[in-house]
KEKE-3310 file (N, C-alpha, C; in steps of 0.2 Angstrom, whole numbers, plus 5000, padded with zeros to 4 digits):
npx = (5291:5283:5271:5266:5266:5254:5246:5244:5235:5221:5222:5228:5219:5206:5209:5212:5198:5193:5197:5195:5181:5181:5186:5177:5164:5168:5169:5178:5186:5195:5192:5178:5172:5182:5179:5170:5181:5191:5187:5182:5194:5200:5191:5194:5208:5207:5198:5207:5216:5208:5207:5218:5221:5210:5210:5222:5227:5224:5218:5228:5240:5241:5247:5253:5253:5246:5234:5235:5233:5219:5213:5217:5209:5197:5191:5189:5178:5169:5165:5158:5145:5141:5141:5131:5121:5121:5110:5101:5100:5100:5107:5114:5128:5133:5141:5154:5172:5176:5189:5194:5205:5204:5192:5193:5203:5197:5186:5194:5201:5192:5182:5191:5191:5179:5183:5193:5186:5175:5180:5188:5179:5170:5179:5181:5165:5162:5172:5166:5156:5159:5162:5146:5139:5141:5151:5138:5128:5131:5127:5125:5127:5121:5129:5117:5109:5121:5123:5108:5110:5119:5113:5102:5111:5115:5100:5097:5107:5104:5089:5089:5095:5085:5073:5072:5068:5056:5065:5076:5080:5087:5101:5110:5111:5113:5127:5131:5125:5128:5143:5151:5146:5158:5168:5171:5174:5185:5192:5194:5189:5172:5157:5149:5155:5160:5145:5144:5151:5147:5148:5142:5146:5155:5147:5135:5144:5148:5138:5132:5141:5139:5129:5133:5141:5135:5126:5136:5140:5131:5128:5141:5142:5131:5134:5144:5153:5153:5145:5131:5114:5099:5086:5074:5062:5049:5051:5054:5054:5053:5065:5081:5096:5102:5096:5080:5073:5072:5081:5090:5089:5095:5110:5113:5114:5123:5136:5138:5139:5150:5160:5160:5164:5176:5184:5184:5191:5203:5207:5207:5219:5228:5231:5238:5249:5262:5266:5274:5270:5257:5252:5255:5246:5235:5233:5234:5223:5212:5215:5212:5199:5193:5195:5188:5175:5176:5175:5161:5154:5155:5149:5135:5131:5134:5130)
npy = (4170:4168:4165:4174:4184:4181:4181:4193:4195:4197:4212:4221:4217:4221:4233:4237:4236:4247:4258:4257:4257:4268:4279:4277:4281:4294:4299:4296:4293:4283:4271:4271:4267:4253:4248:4234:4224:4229:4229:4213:4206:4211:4209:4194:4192:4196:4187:4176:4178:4180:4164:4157:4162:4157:4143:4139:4137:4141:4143:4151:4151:4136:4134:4145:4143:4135:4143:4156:4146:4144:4157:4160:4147:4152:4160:4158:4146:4154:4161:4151:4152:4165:4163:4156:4165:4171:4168:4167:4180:4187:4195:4211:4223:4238:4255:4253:4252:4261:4258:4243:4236:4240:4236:4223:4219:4223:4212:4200:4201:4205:4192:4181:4181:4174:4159:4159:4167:4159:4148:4151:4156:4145:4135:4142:4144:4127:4123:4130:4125:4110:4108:4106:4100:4086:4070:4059:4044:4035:4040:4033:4033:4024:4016:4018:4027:4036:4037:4043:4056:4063:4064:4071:4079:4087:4089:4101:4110:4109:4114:4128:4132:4128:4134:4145:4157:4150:4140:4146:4146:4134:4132:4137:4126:4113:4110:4105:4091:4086:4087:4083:4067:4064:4070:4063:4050:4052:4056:4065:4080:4078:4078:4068:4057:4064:4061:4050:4044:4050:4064:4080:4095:4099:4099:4109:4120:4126:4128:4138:4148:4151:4158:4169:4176:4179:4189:4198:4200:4207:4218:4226:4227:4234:4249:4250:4261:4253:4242:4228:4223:4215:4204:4199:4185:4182:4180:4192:4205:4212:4217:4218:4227:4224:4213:4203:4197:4182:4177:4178:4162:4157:4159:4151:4135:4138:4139:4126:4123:4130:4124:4112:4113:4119:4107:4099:4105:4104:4094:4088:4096:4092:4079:4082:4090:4087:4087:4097:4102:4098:4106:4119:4121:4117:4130:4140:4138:4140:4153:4157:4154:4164:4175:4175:4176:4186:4195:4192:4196:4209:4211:4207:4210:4222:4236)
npz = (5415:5404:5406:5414:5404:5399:5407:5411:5399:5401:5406:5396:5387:5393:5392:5381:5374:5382:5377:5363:5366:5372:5363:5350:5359:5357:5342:5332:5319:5312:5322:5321:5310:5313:5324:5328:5326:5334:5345:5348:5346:5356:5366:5365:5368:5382:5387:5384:5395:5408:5406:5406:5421:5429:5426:5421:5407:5391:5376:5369:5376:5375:5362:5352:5337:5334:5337:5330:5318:5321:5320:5305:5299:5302:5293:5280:5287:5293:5280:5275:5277:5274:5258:5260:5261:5251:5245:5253:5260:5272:5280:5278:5274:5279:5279:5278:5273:5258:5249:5241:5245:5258:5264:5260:5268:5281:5280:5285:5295:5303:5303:5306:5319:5325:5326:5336:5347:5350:5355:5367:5374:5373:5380:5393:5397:5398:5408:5418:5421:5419:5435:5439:5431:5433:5426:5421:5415:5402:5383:5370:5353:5338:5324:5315:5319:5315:5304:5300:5307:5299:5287:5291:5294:5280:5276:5284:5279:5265:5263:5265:5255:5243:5249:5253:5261:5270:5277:5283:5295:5298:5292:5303:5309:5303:5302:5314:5312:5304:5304:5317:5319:5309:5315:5325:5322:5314:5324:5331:5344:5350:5352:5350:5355:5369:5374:5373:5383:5394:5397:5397:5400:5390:5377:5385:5386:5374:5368:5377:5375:5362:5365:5372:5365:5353:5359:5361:5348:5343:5349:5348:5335:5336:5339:5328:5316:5303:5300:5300:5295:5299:5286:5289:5284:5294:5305:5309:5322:5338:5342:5347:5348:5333:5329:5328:5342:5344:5336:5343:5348:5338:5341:5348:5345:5335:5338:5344:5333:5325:5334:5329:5316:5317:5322:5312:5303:5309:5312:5299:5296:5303:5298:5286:5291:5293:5278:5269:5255:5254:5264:5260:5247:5251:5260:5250:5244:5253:5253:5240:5239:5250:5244:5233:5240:5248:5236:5230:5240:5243:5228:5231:5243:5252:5255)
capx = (5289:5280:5265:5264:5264:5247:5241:5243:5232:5218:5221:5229:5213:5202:5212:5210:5192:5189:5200:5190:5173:5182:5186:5169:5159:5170:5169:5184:5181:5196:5189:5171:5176:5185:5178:5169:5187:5195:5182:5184:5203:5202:5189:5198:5214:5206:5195:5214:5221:5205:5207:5224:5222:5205:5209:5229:5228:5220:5220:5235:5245:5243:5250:5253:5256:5237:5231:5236:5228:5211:5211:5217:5203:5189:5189:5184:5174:5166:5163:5151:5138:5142:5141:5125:5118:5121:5104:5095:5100:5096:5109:5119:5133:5133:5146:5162:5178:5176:5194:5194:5212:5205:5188:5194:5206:5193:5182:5200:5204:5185:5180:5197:5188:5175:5182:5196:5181:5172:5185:5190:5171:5168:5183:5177:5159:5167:5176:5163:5150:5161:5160:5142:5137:5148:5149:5133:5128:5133:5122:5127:5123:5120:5129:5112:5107:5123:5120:5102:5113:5122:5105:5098:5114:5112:5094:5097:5111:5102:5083:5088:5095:5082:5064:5075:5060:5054:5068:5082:5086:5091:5107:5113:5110:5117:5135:5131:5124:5133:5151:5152:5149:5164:5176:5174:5176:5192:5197:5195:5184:5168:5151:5144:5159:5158:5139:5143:5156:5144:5151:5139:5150:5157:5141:5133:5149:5149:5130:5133:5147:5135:5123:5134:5146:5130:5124:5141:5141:5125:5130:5146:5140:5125:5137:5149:5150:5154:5140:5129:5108:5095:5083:5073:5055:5046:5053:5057:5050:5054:5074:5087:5099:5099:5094:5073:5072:5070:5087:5096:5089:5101:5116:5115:5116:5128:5141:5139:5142:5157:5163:5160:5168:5184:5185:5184:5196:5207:5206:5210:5226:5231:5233:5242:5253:5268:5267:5275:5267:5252:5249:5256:5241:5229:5231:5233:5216:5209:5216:5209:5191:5193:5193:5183:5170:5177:5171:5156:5151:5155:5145:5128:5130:5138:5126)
capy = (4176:4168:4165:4183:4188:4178:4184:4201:4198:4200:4218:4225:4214:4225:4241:4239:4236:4251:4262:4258:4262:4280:4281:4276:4288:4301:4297:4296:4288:4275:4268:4268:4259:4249:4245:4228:4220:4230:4224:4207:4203:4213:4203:4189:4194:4197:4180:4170:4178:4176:4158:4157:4165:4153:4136:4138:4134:4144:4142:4154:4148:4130:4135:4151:4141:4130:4147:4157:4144:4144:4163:4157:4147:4155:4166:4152:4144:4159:4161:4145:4156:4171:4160:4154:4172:4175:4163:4168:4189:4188:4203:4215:4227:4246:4259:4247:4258:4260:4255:4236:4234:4240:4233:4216:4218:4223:4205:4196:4201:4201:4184:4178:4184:4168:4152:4162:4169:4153:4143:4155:4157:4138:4135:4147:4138:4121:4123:4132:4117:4105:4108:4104:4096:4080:4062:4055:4038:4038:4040:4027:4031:4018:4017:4019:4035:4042:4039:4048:4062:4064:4063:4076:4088:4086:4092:4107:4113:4110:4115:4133:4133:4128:4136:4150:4160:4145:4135:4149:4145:4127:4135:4138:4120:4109:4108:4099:4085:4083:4086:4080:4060:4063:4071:4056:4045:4056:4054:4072:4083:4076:4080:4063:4052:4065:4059:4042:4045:4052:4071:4083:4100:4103:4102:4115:4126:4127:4130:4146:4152:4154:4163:4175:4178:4183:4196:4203:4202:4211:4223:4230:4228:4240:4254:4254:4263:4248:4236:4224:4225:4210:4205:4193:4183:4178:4183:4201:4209:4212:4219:4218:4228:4224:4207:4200:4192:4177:4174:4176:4157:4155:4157:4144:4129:4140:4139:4119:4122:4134:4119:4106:4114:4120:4102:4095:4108:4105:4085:4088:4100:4087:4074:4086:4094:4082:4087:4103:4105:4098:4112:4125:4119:4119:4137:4143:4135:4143:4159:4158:4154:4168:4181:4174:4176:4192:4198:4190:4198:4215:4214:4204:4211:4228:4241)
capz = (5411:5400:5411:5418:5398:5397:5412:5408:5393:5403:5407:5389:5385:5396:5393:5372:5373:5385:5373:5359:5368:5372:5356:5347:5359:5353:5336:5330:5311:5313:5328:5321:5307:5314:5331:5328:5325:5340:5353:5347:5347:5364:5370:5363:5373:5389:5389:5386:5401:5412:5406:5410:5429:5431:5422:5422:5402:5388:5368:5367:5382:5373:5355:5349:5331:5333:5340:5322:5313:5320:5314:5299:5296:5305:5290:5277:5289:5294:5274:5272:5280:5270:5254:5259:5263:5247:5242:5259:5259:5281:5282:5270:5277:5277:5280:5275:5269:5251:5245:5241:5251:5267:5265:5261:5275:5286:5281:5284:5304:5307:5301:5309:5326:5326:5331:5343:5352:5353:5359:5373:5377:5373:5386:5399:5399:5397:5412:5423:5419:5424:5442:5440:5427:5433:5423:5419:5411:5394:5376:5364:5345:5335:5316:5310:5322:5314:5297:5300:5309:5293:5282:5295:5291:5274:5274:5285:5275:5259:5263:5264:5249:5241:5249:5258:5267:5273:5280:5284:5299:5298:5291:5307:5313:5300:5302:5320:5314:5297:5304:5323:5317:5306:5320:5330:5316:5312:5330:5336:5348:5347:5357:5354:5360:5375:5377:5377:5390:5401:5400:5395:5401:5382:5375:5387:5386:5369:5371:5382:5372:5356:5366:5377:5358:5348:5363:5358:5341:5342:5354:5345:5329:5337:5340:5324:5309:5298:5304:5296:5294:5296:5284:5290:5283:5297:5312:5310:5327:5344:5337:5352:5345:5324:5330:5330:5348:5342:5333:5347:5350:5334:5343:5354:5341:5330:5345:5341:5322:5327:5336:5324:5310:5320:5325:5307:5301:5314:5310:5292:5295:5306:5292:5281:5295:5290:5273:5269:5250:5256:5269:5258:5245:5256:5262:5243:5239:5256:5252:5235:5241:5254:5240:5228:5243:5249:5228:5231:5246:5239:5224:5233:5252:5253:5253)
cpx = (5284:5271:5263:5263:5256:5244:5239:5239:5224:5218:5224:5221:5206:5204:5211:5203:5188:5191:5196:5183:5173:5178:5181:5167:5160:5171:5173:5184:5185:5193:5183:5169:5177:5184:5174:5174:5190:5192:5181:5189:5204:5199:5193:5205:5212:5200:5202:5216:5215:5206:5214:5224:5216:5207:5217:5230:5222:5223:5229:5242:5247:5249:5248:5252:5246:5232:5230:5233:5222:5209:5211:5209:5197:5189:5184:5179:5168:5161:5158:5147:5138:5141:5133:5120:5118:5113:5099:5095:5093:5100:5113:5123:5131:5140:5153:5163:5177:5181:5194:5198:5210:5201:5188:5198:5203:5188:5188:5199:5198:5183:5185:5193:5184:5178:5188:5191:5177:5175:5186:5184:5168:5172:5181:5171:5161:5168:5172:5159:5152:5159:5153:5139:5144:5143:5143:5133:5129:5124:5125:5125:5126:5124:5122:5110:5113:5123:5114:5104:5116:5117:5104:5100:5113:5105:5093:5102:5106:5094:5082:5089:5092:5073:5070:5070:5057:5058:5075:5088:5090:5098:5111:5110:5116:5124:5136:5130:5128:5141:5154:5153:5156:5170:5175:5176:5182:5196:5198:5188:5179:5160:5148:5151:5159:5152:5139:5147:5154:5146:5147:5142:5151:5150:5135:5138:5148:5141:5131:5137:5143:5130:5128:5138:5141:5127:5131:5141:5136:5127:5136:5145:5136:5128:5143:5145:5150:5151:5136:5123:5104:5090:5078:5066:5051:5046:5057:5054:5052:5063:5076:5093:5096:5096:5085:5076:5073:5076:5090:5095:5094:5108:5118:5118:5123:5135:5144:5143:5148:5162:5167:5167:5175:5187:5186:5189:5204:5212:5211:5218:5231:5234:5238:5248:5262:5270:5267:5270:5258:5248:5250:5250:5235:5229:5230:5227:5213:5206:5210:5202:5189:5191:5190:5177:5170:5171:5164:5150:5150:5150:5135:5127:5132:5131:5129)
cpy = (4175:4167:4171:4186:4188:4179:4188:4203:4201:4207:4222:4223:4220:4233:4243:4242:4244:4258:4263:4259:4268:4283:4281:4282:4294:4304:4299:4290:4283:4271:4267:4265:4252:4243:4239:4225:4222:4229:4217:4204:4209:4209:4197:4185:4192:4190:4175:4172:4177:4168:4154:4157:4156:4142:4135:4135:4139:4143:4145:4151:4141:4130:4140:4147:4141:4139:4153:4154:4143:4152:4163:4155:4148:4160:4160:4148:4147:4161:4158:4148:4162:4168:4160:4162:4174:4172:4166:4176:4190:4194:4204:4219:4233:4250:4256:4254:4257:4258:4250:4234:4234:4237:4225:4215:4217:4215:4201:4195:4200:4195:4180:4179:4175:4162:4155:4162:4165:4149:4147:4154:4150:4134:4136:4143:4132:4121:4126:4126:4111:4104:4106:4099:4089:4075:4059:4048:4039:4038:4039:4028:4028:4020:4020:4025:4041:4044:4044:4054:4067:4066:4072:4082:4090:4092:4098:4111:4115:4114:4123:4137:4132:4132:4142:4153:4157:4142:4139:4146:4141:4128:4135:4131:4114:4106:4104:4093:4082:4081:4082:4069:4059:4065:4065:4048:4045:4055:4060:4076:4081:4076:4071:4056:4057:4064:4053:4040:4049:4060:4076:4092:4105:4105:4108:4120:4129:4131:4138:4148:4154:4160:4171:4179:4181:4188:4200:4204:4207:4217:4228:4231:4236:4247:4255:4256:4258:4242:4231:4226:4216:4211:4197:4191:4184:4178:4190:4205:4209:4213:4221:4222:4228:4216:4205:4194:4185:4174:4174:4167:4154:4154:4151:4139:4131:4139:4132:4119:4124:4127:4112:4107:4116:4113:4099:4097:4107:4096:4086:4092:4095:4080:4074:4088:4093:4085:4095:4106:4103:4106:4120:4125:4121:4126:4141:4145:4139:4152:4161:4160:4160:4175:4181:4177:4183:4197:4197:4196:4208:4216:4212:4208:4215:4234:4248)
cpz = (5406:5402:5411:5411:5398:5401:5411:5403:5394:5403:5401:5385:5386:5393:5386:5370:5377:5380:5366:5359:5370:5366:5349:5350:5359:5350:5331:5324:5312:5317:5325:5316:5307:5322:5332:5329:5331:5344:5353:5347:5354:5368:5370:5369:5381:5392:5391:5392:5407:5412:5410:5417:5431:5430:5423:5415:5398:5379:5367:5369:5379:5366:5352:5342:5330:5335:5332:5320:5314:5317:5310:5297:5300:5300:5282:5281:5291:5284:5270:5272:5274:5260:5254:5261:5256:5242:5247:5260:5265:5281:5276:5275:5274:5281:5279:5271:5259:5247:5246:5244:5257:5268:5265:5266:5281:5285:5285:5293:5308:5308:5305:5317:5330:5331:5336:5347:5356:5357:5365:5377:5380:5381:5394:5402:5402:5405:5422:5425:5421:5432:5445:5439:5426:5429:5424:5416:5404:5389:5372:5359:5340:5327:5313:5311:5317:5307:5295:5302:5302:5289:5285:5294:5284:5272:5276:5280:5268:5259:5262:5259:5244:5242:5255:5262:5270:5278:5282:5288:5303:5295:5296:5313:5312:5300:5308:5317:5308:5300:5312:5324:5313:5311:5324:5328:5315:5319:5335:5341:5346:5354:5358:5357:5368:5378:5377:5383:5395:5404:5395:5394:5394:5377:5377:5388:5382:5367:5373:5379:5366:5360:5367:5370:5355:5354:5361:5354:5341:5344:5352:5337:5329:5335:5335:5319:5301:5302:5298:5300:5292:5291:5284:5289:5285:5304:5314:5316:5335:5345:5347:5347:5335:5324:5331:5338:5348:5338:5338:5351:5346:5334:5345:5349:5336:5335:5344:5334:5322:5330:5334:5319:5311:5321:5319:5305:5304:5312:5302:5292:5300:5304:5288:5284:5293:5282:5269:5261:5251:5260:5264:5251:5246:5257:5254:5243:5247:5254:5246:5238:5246:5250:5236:5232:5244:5241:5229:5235:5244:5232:5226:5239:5256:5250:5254)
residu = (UNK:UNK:UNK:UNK:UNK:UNK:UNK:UNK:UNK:UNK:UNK:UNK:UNK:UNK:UNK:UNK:UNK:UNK:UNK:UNK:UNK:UNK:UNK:UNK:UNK:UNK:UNK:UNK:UNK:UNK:UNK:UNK:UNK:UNK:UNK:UNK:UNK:UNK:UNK:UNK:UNK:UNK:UNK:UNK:UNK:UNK:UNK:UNK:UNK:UNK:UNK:UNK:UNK:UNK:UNK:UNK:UNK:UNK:UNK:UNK:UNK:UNK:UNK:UNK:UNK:UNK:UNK:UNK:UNK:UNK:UNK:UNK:UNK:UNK:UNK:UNK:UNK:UNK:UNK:UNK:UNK:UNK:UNK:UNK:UNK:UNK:UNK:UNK:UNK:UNK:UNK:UNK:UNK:UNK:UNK:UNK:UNK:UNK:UNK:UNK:UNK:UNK:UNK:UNK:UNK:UNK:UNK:UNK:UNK:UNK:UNK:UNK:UNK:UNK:UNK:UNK:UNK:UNK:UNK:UNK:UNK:UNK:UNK:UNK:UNK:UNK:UNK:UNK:UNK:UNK:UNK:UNK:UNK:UNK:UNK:UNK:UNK:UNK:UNK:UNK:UNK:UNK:UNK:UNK:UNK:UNK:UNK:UNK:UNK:UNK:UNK:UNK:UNK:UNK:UNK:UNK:UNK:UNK:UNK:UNK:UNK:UNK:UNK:UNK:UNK:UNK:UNK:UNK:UNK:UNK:UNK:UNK:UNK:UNK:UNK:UNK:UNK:UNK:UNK:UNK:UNK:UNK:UNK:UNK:UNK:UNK:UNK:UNK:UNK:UNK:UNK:UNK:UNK:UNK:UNK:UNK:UNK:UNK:UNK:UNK:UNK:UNK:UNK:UNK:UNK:UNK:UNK:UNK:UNK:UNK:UNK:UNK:UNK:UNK:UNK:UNK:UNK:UNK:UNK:UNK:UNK:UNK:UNK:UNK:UNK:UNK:UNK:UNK:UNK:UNK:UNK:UNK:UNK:UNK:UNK:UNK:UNK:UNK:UNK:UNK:UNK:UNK:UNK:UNK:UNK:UNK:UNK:UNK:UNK:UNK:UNK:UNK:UNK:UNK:UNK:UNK:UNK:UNK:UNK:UNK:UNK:UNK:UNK:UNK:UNK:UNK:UNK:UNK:UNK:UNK:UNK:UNK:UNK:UNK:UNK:UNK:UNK:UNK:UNK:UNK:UNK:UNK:UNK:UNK:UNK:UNK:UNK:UNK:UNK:UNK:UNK:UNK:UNK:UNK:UNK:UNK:UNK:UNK:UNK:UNK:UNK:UNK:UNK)
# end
């Protein structure tokens, strides 16, 4: 029974998503609202039960529990970015509900959207890339290469913080090279233990999961009435949707960072998991940061 639940998510999946593209080109104000969130926890749905039928195993299928907590923290993790947009001010929001309960709610389900999506997507890839992209000879790096990895995230993170117009969109590199030595250090998912074991697949899923996820984000963001607006230096030209041609090469590596940073998070809750005030701690201090950021965003990035 529980199988055929997961299977069937494909189609409540398909049948959300098509409801809310009625619904939009209707224009029906909750739906236009609200329709970012609804085409992404539909698509969401209908990737796990694709996954499910193709793979026989999908994020949900494994642990509803571990499945919860990547929403959980795809909302702080998602909020790094949003932190640092507030020094780079690359996009602002417009049309958001004007009551602080619902607008905050509405950052809460949406931001929760991220590493689900990836992961299902990342999966999906993952899983197709196999079949082709078999076992190779490995790629061995060295203590030293990873220290300089570490350095190198370092400098993308910091560089935009400091000369933003110049160096934006090292932003959306960073968190690969900074945090991927550490998860294999830590003992979890790790791109470069998969390259020295000769498995290149995860790296090109994850890959193809950023690109095909930011053609969607663009694309439903395009058609809601609570969307968001670039504002870009330097490569403002040739707009696919609210997007310059030229950032959609920004998804790809951010598919990685998505990756990373799920895998670090993932790592550190797995430390604490045993330790009931620990975890209850931790989520406080998440929560906290969550609304701090929430305020933030509203007074800097809300037009």
């Amino acid at each position: 029974m529980r199988e055929k639940a997961l299977r069937a998510n494909l189609w409540l999946g398909l049948a959300g998503l098509a409801g809310a593209s009625a619904f939009l080109a209707a224009g029906v104000p909750f739906v236009k609202t609200w329709f970012y969130s609804l085409a992404w926890w539909s698509f969401i749905l209908f990737m796990d039960g694709l996954n499910v039928r193709l793979r026989g195993t999908s994020p949900l299928s494994q642990s509803v529990r571990d499945f919860a907590a990547a929403a959980f923290l795809s909302v702080p993790a998602w909020l790094v970015f949003e932190m640092a947009n507030l020094r780079l001010r690359n996009w602002s929001y417009h049309g958001l509900p004007s009551g602080t309960a619902e607008r905050w709610l509405g950052y809460f389900v949406a931001f929760a959207t991220v590493i689900p999506a990836l992961r299902e997507l990342g999966d999906f890839f993952s899983g197709l890339l196999e079949r082709t992209l078999r076992a190779g000879p490995g790629l061995r790096v060295g203590p030293g290469a990873r220290r300089a990895l570490a350095v190198l995230g370092f400098a993308a993170l910091g560089l935009p913080l400091l000369w933003p117009e110049a160096f934006f969109p090292l932003v959306w590199v960073g968190f690969v090279f900074l945090l991927d030595p550490a998860n294999e250090k830590l003992g979890g998912p790790s791109l470069l233990r998969d390259l020295a074991e000769g498995r290149r697949s995860r790296l090109a899923g994850w890959m193809s999961a950023g690109l095909a996820a930011g053609i969607l984000w663009e694309l439903w963001n395009w058609g809601a009435g609570a969307h968001w607006r670039y504002h870009i230096p330097w490569l403002d030209f040739g707009r696919i949707f609210q997007m310059p041609v030229l950032g959609y090469g920004g998804f790809v590596p951010f598919g990685l960072e998505i990756f990373a940073l799920s895998a670090f998070l993932f790592a550190l809750r797995e430390k604490i998991r045993r330790r009931r005030g620990a975890v209850l701690a931790a989520a406080a201090f998440l929560l906290a940061f969550d609304l701090l950021a929430f305020r933030l965003i509203d007074l800097h990035s809300v037009h």
